[in-house]
FIDRENRO-825078 format. One line per field, with one value per atom (N, C-alpha, C): residue number from 1; residue in three letters; atom name; x, y, z. Coordinates in nm, 3 decimals, padded with zeros to 5 digits. Atoms other than C-alpha are relative to their C-alpha. Layout:
N
n = c(NUM,...)
res = c(ALA,...)
atom = c(CA,...)
c1 = c(X,...)
c2 = c(Y,...)
c3 = c(Z,...)
END
This chain:
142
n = c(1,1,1,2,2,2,3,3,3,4,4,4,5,5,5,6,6,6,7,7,7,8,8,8,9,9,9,10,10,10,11,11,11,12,12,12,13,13,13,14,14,14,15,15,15,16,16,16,17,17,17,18,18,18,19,19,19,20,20,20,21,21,21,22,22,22,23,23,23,24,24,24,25,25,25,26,26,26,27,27,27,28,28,28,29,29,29,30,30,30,31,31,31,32,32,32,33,33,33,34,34,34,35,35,35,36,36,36,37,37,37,38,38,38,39,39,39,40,40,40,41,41,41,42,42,42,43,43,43,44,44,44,45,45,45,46,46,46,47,47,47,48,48,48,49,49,49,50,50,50,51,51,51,52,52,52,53,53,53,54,54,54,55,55,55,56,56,56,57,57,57,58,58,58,59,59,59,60,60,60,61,61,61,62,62,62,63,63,63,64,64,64,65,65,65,66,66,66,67,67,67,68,68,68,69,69,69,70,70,70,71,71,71,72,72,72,73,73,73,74,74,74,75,75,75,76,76,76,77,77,77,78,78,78,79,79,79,80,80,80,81,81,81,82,82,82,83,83,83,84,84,84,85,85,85,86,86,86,87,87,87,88,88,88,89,89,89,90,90,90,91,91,91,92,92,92,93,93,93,94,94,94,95,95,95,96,96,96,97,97,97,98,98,98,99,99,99,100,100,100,101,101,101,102,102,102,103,103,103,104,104,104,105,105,105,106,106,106,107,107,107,108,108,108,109,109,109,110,110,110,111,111,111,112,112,112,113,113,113,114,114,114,115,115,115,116,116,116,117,117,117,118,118,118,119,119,119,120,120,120,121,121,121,122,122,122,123,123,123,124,124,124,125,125,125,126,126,126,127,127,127,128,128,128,129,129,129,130,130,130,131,131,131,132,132,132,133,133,133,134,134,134,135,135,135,136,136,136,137,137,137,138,138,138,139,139,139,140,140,140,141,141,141,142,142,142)
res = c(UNK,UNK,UNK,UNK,UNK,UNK,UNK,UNK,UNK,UNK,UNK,UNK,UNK,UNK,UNK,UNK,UNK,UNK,UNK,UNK,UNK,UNK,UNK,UNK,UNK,UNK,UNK,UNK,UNK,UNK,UNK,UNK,UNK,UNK,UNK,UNK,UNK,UNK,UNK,UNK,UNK,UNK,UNK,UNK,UNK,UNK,UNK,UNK,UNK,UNK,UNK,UNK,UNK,UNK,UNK,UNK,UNK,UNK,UNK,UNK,UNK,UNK,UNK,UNK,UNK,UNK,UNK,UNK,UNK,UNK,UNK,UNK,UNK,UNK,UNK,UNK,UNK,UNK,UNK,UNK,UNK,UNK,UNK,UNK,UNK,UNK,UNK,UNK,UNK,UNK,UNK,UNK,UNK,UNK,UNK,UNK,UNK,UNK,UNK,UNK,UNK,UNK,UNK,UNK,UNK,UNK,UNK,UNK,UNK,UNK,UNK,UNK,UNK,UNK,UNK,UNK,UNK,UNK,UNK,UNK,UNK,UNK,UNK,UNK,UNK,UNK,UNK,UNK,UNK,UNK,UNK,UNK,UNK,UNK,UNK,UNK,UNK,UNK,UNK,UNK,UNK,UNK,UNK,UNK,UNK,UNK,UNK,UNK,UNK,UNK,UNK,UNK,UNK,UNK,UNK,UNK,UNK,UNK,UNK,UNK,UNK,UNK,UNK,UNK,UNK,UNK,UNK,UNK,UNK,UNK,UNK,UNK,UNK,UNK,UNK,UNK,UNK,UNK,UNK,UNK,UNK,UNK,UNK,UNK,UNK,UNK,UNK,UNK,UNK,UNK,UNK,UNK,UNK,UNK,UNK,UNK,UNK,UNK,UNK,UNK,UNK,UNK,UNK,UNK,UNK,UNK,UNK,UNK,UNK,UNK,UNK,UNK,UNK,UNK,UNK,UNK,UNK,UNK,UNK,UNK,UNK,UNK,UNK,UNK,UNK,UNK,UNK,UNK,UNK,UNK,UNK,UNK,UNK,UNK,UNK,UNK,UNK,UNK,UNK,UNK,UNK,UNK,UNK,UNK,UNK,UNK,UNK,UNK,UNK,UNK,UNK,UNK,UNK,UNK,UNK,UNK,UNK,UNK,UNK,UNK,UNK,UNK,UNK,UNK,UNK,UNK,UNK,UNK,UNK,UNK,UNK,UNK,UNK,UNK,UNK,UNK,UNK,UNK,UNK,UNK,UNK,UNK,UNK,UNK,UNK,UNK,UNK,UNK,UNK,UNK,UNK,UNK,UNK,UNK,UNK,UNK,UNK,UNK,UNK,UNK,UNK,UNK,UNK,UNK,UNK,UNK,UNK,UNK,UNK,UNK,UNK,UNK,UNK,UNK,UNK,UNK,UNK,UNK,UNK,UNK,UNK,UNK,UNK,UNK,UNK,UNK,UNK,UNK,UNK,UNK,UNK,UNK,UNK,UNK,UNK,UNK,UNK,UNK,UNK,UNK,UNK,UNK,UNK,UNK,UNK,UNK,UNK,UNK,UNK,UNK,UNK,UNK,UNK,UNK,UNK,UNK,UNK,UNK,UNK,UNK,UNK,UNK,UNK,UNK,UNK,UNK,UNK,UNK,UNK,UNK,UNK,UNK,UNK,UNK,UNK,UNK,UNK,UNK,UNK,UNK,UNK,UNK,UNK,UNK,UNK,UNK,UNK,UNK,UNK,UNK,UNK,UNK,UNK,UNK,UNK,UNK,UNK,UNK,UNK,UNK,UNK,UNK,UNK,UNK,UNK,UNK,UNK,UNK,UNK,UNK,UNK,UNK,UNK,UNK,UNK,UNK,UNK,UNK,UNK,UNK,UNK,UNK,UNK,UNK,UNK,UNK)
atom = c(N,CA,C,N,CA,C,N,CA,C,N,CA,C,N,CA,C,N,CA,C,N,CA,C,N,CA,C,N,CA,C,N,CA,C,N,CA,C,N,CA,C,N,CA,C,N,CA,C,N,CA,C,N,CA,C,N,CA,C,N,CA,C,N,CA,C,N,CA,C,N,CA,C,N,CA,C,N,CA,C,N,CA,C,N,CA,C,N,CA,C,N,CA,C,N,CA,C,N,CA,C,N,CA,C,N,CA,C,N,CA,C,N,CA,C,N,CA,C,N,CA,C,N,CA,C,N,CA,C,N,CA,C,N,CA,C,N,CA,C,N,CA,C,N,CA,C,N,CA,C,N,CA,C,N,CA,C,N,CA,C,N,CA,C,N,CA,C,N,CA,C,N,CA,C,N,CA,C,N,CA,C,N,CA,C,N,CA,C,N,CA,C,N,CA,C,N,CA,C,N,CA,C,N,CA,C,N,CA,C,N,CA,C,N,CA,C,N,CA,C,N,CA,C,N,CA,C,N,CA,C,N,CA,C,N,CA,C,N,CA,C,N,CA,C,N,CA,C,N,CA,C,N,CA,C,N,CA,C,N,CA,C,N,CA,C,N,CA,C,N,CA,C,N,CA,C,N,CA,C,N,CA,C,N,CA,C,N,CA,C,N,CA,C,N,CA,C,N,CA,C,N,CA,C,N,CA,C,N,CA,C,N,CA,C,N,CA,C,N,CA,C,N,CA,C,N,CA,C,N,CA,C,N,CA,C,N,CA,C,N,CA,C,N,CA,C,N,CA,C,N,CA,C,N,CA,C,N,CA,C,N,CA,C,N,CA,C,N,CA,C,N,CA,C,N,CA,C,N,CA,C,N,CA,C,N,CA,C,N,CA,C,N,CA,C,N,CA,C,N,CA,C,N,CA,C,N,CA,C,N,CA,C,N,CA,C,N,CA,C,N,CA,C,N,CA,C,N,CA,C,N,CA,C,N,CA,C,N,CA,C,N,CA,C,N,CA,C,N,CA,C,N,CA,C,N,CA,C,N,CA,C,N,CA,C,N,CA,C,N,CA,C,N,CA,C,N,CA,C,N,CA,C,N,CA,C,N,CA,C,N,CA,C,N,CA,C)
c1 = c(-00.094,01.512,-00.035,00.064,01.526,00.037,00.001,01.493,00.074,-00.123,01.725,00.134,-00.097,01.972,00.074,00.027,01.917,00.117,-00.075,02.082,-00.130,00.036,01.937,00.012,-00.009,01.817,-00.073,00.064,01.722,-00.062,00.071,01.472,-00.036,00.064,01.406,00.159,-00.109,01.698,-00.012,00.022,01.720,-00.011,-00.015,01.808,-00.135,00.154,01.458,-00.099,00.137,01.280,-00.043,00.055,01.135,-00.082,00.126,00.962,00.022,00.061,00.782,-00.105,00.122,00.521,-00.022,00.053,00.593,-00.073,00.071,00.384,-00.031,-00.017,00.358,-00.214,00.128,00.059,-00.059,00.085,-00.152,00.067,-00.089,00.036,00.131,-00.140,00.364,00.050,-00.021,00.387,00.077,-00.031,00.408,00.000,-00.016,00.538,-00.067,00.047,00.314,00.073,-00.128,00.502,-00.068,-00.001,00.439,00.138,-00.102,00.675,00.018,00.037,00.753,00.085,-00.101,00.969,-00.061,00.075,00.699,-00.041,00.068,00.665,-00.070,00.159,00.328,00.051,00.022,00.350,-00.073,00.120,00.165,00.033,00.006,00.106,00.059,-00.077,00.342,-00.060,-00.002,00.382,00.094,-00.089,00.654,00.011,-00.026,00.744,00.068,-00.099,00.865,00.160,-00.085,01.212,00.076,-00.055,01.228,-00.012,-00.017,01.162,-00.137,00.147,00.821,-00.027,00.044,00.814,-00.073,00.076,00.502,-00.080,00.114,00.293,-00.145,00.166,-00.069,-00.087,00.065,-00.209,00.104,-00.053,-00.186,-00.086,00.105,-00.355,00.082,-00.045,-00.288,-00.005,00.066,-00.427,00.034,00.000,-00.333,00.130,-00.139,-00.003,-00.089,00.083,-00.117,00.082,-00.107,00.067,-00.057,00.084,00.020,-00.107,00.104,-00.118,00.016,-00.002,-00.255,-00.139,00.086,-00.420,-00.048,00.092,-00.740,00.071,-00.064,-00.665,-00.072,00.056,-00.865,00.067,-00.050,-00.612,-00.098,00.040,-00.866,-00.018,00.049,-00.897,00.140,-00.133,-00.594,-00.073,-00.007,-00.658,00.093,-00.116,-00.479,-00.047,00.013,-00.488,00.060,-00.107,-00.405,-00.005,-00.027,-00.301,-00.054,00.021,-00.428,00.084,-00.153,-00.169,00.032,-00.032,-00.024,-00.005,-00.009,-00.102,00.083,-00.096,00.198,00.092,-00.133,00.522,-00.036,00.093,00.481,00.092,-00.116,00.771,-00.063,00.062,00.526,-00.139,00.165,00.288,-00.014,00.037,00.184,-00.163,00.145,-00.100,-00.078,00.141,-00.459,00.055,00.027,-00.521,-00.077,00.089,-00.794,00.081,-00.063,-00.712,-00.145,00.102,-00.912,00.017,-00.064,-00.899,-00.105,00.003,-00.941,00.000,-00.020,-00.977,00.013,-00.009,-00.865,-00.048,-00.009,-00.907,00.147,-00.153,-00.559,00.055,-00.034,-00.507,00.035,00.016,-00.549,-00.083,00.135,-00.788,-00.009,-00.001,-00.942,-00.033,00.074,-00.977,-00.072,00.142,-01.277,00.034,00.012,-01.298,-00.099,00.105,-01.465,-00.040,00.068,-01.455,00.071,-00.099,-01.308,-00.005,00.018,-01.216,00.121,-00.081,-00.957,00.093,-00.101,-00.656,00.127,-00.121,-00.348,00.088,-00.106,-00.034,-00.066,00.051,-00.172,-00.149,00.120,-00.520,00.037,-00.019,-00.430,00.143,-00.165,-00.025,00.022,-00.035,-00.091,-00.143,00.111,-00.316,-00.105,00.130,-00.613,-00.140,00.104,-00.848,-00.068,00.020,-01.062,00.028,-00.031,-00.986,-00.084,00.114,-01.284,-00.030,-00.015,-01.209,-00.102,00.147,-01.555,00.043,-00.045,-01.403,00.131,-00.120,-01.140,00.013,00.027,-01.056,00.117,-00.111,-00.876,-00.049,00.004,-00.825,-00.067,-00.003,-01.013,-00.048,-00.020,-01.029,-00.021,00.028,-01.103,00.120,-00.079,-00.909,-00.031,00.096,-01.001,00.061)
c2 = c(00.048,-00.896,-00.145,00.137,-01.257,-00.039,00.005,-01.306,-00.091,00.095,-01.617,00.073,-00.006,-01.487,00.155,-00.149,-01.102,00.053,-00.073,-01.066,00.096,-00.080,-00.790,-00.036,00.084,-00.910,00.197,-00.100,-00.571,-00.076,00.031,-00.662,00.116,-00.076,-00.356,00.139,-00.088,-00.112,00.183,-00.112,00.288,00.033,-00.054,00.336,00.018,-00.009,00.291,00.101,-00.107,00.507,-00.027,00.042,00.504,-00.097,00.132,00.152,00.018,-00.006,00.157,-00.069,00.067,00.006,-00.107,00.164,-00.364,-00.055,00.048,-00.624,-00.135,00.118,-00.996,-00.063,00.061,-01.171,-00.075,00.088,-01.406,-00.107,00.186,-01.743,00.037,-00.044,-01.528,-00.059,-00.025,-01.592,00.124,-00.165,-01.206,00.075,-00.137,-00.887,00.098,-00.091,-00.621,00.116,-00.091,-00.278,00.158,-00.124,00.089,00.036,-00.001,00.189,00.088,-00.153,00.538,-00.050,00.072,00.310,00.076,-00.043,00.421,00.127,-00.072,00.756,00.064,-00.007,00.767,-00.084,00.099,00.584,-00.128,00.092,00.261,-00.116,00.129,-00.090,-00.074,00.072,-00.350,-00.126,00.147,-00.743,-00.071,00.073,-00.971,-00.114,00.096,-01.289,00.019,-00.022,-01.346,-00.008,00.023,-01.447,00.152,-00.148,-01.050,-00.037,00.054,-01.240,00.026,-00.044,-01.149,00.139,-00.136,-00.792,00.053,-00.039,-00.688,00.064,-00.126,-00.382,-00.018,00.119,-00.482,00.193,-00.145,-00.055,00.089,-00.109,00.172,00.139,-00.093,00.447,00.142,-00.063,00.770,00.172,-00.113,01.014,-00.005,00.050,00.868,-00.028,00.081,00.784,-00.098,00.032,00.518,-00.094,00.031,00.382,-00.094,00.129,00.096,-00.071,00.134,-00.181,-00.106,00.127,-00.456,-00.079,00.170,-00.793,00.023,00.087,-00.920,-00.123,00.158,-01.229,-00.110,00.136,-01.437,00.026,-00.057,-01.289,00.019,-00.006,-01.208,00.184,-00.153,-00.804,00.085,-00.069,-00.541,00.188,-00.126,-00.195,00.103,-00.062,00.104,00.141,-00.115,00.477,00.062,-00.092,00.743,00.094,-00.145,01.097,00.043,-00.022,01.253,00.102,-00.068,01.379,00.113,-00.112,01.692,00.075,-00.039,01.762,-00.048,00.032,01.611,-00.058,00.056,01.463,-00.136,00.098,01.116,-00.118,00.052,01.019,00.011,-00.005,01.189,-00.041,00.024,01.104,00.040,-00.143,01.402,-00.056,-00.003,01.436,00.126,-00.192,01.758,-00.053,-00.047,01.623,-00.089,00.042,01.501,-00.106,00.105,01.137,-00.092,00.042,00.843,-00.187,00.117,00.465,-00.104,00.130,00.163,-00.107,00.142,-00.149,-00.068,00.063,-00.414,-00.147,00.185,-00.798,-00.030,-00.012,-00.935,-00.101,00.039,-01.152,00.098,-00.087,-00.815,00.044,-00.026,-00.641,00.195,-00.188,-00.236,-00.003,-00.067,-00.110,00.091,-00.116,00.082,00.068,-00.120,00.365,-00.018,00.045,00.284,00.151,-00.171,00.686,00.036,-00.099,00.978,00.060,-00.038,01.157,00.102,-00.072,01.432,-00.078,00.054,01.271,-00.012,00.009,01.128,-00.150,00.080,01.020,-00.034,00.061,00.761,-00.037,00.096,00.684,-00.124,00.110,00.386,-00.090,00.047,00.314,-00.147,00.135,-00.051,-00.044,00.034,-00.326,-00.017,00.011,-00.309,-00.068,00.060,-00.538,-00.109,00.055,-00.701,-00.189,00.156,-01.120,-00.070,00.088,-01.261,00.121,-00.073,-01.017,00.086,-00.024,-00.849,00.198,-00.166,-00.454,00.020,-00.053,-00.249,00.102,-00.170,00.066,00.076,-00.129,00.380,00.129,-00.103,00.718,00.113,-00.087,01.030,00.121,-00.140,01.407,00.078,-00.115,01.751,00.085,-00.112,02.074,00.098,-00.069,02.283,00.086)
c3 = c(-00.100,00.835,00.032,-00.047,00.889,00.174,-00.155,01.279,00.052,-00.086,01.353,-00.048,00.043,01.158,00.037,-00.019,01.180,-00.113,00.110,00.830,-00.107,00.076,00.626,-00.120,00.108,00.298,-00.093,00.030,00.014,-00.102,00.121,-00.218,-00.103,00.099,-00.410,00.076,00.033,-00.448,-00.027,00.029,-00.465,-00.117,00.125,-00.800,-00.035,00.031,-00.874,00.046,-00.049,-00.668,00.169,-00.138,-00.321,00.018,-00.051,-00.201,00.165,-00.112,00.110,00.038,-00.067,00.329,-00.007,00.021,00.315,00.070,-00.064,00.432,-00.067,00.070,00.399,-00.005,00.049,00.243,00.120,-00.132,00.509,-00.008,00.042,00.369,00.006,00.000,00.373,-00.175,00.182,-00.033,-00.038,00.113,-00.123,00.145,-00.063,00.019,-00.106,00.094,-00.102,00.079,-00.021,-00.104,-00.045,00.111,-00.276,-00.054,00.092,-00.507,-00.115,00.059,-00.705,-00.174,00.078,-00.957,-00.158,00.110,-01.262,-00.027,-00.016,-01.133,00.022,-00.131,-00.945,00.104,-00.072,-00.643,00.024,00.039,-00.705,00.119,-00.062,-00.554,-00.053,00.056,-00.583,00.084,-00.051,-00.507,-00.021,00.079,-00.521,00.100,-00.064,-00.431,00.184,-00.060,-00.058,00.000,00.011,-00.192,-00.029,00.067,-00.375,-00.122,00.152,-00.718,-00.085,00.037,-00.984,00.060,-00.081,-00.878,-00.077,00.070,-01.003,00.043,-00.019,-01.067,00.043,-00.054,-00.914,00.015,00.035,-00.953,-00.125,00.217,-01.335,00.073,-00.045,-01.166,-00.045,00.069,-01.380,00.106,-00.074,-01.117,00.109,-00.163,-00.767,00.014,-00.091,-00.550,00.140,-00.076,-00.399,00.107,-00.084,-00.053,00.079,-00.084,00.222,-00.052,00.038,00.033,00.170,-00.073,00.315,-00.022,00.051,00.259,00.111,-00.101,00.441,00.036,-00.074,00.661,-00.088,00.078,00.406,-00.122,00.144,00.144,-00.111,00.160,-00.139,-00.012,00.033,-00.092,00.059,-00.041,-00.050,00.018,00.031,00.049,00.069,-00.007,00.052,00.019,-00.012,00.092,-00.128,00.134,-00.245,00.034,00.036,-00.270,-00.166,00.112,-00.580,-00.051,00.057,-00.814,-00.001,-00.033,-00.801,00.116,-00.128,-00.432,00.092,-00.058,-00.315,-00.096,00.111,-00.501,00.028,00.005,-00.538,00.123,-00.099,-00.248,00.107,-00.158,00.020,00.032,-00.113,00.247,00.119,-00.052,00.398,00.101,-00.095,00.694,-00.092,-00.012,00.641,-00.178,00.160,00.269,-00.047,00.011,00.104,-00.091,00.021,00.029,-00.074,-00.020,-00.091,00.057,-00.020,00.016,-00.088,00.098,-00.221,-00.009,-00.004,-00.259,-00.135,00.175,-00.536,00.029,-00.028,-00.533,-00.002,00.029,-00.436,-00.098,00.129,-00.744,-00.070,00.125,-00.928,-00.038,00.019,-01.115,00.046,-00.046,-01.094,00.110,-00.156,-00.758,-00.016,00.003,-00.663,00.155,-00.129,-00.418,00.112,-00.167,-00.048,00.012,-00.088,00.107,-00.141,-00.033,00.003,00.137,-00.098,00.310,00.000,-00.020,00.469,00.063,-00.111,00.657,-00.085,00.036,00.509,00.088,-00.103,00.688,00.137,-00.082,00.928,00.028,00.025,00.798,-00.017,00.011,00.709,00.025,00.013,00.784,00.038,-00.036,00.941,-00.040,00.046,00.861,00.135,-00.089,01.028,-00.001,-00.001,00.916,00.114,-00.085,01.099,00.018,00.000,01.176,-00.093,00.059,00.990,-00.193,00.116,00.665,-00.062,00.035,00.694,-00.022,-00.003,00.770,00.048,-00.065,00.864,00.050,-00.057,01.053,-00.055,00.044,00.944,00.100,-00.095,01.092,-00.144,00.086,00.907,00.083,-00.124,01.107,-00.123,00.013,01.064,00.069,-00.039,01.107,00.075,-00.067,01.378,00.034)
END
């Protein structure tokens, strides 16, 4: 939504698949996104204009959702579902999840926890100002 104008702009279209969880880079460059477009839910990036829409997670095992940038833009992490315990559209709360990190140029992400939670471990960015940590939510069933 552009705020003077309050015209609705779509950058990524249904036909494709479900995109979710945008969020703009620290310089406002890139909207990173998830995106079921390939079939898994993966990590996306694209220009702020909607232009270069590119795959930035190949992950064969994982749906992986809410990509967000550190404030020093160089690290993105995210929360996954592991495959077959949900379709790759949801993001479900009470399931063992894991959260990730990549470099945001690109590159393999490596696994921080595993933990139990889900929907709303991670749904906003939460890093901290100085790009050192971040907080998420992870619970038990009682």
């Amino acid at each position: 939504m552009e705020m003077t104008s309050g015209v609705e702009v779509a950058h990524t279209l249904g036909e494709d698949g479900l995109s979710d969880g945008p969020e703009y880079s620290p310089e406002g460059k890139y909207i990173w996104f998830n995106w079921v477009k390939t079939g898994l839910m993966q990590v996306w990036r694209m220009r702020a204009d909607g232009s270069e829409q590119t795959q930035m997670t190949f992950d064969e095992d994982l749906n992986s959702w809410f990509p967000h940038v550190s404030p020093d833009n160089k690290w993105v992490v995210y929360v996954a579902y592991h495959k077959g315990d949900l379709k790759p559209d949801e993001h479900l709360p009470n399931k063992n999840v894991v959260l990730r990190m990549m470099p945001a140029e690109g590159g393999a992400p490596k696994t921080i926890v595993e933990l139990f939670g889900g929907q709303g471990t991670i749904n906003v960015n939460s890093w901290s100002p100085d790009s050192k940590q971040f907080a998420y939510v992870s619970y038990e069933l009682r």
